[in-house]
Z-matrix of the N, CA and C atoms (Angstrom, degrees):
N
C 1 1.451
C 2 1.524 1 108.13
N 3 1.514 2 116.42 1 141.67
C 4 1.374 3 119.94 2 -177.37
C 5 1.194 4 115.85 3 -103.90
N 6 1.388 5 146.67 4 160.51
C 7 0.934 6 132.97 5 165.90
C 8 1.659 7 123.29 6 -124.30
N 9 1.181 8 102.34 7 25.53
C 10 1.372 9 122.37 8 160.27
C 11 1.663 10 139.32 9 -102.70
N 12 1.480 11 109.53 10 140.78
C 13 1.145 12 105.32 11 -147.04
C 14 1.581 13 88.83 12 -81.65
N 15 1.008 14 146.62 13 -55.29
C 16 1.822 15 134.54 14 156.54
C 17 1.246 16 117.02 15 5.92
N 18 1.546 17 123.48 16 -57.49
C 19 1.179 18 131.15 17 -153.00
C 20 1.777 19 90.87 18 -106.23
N 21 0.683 20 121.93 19 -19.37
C 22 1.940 21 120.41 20 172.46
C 23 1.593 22 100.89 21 -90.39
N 24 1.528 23 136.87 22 -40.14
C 25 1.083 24 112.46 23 143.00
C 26 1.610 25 147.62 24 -20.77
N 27 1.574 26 94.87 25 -78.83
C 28 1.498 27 110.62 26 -164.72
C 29 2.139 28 89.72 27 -68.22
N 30 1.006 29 122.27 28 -54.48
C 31 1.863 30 101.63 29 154.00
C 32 0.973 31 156.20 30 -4.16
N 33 1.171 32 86.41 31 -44.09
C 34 2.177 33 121.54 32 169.80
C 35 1.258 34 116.01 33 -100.66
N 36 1.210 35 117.83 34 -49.78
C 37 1.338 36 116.36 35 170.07
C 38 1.413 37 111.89 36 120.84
N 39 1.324 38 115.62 37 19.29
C 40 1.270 39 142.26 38 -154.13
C 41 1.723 40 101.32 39 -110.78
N 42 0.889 41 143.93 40 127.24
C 43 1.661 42 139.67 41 157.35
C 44 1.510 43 114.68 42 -43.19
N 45 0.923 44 138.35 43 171.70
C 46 1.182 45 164.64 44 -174.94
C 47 1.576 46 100.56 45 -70.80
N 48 1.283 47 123.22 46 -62.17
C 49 1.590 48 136.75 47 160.33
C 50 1.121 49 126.04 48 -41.02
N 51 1.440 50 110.73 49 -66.90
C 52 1.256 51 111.53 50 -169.20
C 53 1.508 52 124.04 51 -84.99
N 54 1.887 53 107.12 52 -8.52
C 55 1.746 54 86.96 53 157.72
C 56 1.163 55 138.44 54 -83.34
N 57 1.756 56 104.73 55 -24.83
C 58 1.296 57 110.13 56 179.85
C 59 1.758 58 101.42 57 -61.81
N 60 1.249 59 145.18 58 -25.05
C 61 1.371 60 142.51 59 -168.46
C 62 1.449 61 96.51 60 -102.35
N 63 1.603 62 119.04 61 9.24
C 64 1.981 63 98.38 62 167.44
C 65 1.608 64 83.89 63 -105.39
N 66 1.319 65 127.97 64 -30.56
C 67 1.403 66 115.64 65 -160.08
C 68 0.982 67 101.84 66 -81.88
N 69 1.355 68 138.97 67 -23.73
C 70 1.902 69 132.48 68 -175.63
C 71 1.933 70 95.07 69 -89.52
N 72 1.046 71 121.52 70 -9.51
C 73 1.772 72 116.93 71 154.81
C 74 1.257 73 117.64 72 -85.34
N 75 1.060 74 122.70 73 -29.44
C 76 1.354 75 97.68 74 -159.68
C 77 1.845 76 101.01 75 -123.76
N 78 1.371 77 108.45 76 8.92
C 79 1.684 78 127.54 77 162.53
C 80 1.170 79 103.78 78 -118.02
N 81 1.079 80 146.87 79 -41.57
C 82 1.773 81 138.18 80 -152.66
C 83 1.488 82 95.23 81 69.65
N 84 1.419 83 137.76 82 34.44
C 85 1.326 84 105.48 83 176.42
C 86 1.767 85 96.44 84 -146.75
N 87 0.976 86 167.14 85 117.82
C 88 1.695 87 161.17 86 124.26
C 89 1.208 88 102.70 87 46.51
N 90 1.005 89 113.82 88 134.89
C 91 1.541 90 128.03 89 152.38
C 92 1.538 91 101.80 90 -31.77
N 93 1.433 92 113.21 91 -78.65
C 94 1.676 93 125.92 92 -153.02
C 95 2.129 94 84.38 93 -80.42
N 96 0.750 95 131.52 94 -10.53
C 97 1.441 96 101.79 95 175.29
C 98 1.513 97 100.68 96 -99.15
N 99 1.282 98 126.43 97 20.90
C 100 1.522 99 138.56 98 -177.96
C 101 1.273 100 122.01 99 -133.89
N 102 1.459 101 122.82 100 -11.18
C 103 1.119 102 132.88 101 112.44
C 104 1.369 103 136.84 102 -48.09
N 105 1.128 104 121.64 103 -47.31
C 106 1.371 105 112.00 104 -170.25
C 107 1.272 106 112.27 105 -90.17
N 108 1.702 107 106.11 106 -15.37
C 109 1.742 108 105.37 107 165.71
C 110 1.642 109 126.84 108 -63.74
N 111 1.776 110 100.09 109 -25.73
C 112 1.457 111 112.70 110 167.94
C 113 1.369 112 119.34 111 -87.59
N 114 1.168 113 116.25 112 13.01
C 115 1.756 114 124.26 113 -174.25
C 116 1.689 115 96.47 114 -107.14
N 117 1.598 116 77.25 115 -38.70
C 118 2.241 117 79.32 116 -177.52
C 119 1.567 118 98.00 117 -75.03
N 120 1.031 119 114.06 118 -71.07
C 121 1.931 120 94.42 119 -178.37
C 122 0.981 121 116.73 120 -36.59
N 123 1.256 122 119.52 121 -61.58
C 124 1.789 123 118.17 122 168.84
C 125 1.594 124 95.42 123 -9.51
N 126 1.538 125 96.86 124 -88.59
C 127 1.592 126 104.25 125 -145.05
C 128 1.810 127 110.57 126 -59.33
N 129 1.306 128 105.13 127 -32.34
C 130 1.572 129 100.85 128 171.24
C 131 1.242 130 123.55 129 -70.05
N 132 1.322 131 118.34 130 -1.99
C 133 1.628 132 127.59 131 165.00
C 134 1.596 133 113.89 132 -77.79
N 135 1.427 134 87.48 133 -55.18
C 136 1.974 135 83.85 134 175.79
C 137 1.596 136 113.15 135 -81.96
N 138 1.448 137 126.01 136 -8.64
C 139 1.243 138 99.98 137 170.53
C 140 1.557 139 99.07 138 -86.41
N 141 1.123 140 153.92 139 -40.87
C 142 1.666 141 158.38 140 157.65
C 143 1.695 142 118.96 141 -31.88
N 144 1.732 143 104.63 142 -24.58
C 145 1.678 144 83.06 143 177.23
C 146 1.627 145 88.60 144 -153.11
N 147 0.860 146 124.71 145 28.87
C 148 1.704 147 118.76 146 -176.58
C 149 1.815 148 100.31 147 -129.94
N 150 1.193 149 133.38 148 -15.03
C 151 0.977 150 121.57 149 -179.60
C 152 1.809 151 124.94 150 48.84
N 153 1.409 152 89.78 151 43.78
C 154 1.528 153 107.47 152 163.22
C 155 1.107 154 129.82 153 -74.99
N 156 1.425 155 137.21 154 -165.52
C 157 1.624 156 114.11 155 154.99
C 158 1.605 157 87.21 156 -129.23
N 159 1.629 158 109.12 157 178.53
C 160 1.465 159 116.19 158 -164.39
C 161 1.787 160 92.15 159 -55.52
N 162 1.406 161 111.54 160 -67.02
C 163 1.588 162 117.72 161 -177.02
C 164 1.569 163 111.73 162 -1.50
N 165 1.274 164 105.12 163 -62.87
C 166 1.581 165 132.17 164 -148.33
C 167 1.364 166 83.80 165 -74.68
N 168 1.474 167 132.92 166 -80.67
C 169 1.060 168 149.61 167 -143.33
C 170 2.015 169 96.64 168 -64.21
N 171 1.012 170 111.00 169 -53.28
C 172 1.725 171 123.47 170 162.91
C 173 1.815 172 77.43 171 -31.37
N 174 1.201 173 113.04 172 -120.16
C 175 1.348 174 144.24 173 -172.01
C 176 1.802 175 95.79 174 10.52
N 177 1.574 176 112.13 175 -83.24
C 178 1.347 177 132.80 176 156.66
C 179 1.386 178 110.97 177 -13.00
N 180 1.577 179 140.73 178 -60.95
C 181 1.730 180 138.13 179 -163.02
C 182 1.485 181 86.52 180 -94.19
N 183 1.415 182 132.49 181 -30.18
C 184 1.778 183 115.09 182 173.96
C 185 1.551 184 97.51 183 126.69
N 186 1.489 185 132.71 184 12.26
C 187 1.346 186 135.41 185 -174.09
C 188 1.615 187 98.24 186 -72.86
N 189 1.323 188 131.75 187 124.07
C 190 1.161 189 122.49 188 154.71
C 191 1.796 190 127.02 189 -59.09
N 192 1.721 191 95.73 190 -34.34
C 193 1.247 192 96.53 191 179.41
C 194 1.330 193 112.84 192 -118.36
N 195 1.615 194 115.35 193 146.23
C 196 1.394 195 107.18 194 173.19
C 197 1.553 196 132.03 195 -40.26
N 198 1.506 197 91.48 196 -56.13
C 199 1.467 198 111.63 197 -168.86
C 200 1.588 199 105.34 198 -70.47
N 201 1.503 200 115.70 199 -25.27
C 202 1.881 201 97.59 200 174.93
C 203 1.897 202 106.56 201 -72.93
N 204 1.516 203 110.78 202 -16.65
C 205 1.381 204 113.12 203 171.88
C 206 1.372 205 91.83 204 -54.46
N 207 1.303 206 141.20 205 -85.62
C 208 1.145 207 164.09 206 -84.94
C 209 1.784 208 82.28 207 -116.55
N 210 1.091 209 150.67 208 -80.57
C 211 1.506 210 116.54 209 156.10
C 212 0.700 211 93.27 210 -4.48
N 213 1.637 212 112.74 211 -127.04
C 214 1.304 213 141.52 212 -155.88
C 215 1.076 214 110.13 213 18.94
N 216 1.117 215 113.67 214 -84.26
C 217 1.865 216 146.05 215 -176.17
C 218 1.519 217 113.05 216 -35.41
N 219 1.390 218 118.88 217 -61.64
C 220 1.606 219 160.35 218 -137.92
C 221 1.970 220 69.15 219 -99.38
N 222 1.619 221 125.46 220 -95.91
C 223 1.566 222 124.90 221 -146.38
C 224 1.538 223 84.11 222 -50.87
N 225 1.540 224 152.91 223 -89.58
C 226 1.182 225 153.89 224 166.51
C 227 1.757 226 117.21 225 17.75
N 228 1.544 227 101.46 226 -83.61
C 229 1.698 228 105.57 227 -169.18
C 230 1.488 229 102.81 228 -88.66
N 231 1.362 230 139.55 229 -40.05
C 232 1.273 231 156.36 230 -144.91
C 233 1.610 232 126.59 231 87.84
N 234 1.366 233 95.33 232 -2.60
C 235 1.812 234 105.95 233 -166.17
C 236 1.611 235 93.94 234 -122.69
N 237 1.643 236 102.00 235 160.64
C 238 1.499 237 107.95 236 -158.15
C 239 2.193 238 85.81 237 -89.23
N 240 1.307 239 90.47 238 172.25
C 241 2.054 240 79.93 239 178.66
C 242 1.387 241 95.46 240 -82.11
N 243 1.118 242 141.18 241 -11.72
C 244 2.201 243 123.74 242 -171.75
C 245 1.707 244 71.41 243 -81.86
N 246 1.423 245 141.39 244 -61.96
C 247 1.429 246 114.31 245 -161.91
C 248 1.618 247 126.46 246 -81.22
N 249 1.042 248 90.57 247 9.40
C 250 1.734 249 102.56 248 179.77
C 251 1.757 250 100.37 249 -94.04
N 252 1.705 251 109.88 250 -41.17
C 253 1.417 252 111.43 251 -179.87
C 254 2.094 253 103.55 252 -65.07
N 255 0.948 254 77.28 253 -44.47
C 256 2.245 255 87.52 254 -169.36
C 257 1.511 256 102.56 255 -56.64
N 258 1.081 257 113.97 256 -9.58
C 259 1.597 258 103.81 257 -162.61
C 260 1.550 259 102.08 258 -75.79
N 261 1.748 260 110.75 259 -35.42
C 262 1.682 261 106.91 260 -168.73
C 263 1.537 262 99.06 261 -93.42
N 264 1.125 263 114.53 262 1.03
C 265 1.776 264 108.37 263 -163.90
C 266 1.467 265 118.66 264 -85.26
N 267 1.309 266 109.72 265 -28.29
C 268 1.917 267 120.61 266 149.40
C 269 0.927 268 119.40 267 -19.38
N 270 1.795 269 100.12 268 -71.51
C 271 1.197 270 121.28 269 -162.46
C 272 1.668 271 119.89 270 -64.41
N 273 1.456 272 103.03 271 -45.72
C 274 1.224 273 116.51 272 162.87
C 275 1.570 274 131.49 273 -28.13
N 276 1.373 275 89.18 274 -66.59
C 277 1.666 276 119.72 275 -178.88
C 278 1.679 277 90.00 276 -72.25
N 279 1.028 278 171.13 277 32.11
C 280 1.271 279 173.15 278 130.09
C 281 1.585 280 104.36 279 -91.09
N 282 1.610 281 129.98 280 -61.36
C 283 1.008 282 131.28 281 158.04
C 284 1.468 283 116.99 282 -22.14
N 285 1.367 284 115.98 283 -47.05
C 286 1.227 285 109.48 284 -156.35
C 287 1.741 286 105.44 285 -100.80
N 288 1.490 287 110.72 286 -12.43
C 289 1.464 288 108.70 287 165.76
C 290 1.441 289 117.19 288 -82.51
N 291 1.529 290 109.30 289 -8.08
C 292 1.653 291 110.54 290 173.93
C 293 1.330 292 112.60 291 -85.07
N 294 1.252 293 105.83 292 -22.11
C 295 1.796 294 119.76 293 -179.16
C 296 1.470 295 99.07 294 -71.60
N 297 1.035 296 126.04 295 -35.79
C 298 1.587 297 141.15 296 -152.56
C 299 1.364 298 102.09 297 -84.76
N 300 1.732 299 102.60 298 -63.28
C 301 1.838 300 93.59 299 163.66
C 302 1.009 301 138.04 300 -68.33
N 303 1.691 302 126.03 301 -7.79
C 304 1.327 303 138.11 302 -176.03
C 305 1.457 304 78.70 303 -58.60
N 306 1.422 305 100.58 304 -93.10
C 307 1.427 306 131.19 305 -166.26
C 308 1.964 307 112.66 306 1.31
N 309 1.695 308 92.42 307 -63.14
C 310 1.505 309 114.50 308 169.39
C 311 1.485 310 136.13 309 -50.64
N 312 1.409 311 91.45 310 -33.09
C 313 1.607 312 116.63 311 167.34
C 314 1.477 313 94.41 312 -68.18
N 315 1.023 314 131.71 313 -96.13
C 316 1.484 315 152.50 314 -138.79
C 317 1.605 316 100.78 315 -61.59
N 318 1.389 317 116.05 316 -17.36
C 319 1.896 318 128.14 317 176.40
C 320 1.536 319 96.18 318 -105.30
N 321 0.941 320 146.93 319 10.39
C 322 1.340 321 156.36 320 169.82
C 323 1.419 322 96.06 321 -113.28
N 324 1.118 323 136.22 322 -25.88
C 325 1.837 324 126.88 323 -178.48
C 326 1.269 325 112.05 324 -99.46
N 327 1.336 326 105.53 325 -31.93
C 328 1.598 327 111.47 326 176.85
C 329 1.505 328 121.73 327 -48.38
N 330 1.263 329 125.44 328 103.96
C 331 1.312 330 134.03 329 -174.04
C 332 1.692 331 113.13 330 -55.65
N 333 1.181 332 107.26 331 -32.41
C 334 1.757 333 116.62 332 -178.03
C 335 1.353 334 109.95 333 -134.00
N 336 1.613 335 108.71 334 112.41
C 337 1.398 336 117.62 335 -175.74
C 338 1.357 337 131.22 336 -66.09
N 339 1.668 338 108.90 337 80.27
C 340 1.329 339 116.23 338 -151.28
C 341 1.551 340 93.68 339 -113.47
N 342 1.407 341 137.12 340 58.12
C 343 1.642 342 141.46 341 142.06
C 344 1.638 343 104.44 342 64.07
N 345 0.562 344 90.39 343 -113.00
C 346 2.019 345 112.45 344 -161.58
C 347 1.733 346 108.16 345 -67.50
N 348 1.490 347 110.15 346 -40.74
C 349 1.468 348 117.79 347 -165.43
C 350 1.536 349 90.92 348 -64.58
N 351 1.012 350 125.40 349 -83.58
C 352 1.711 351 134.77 350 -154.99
C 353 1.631 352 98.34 351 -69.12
N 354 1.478 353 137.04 352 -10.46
C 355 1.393 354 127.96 353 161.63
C 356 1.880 355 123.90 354 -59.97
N 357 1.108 356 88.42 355 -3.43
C 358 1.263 357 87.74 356 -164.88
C 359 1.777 358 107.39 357 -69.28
């Protein structure tokens, strides 16, 4: 993925000129500040359900360097991306110990120790 508006041009088929002047009509906002708003979702998608690490995800939107990700990221949301990724992963890992005791409950009630059916 690129994050230049040149290279999202010549893509489209559009000049160099004339996209940045369809996207500030028909958004009110820059080419490159409309790009980089789709680079930031991008990246808060894969750090939220892909279980990347920032590195990867840098690598992935076209950052050579971590740490210009890490701007990026950080002036944008206010939070660095390892704490933007940690925020749902608690929760997760809690999810999955409630799943765990369901499970235990419901094989503990089961009157006839029948495996897989009553684990659910």
């Amino acid at each position: 993925m690129t994050r230049r508006v040149e290279d999202y041009a010549a893509a489209l088929g559009y000049s160099p000129r004339s996209l940045p002047r369809a996207t500030l009509a028909a958004t009110g906002r820059t080419a490159k500040q409309y790009a980089d708003d789709r680079g930031l979702l991008e990246a808060k998608r894969l750090l939220r359900h892909s279980g990347l690490a920032a590195k990867e995800v840098a690598g992935w939107l076209g950052f050579t360097d971590t740490s210009d990700f890490t701007k990026f990221f950080r002036l944008r949301t206010g939070v660095t991306p390892g704490a933007f990724g940690d925020r749902l992963r608690p929760q997760v890992m809690l999810s999955a110990r409630q799943k765990s005791t369901r499970s235990r409950r419901v094989a503990r009630l089961c009157p006839v120790s029948c495996s897989t059916r009553c684990r659910r």
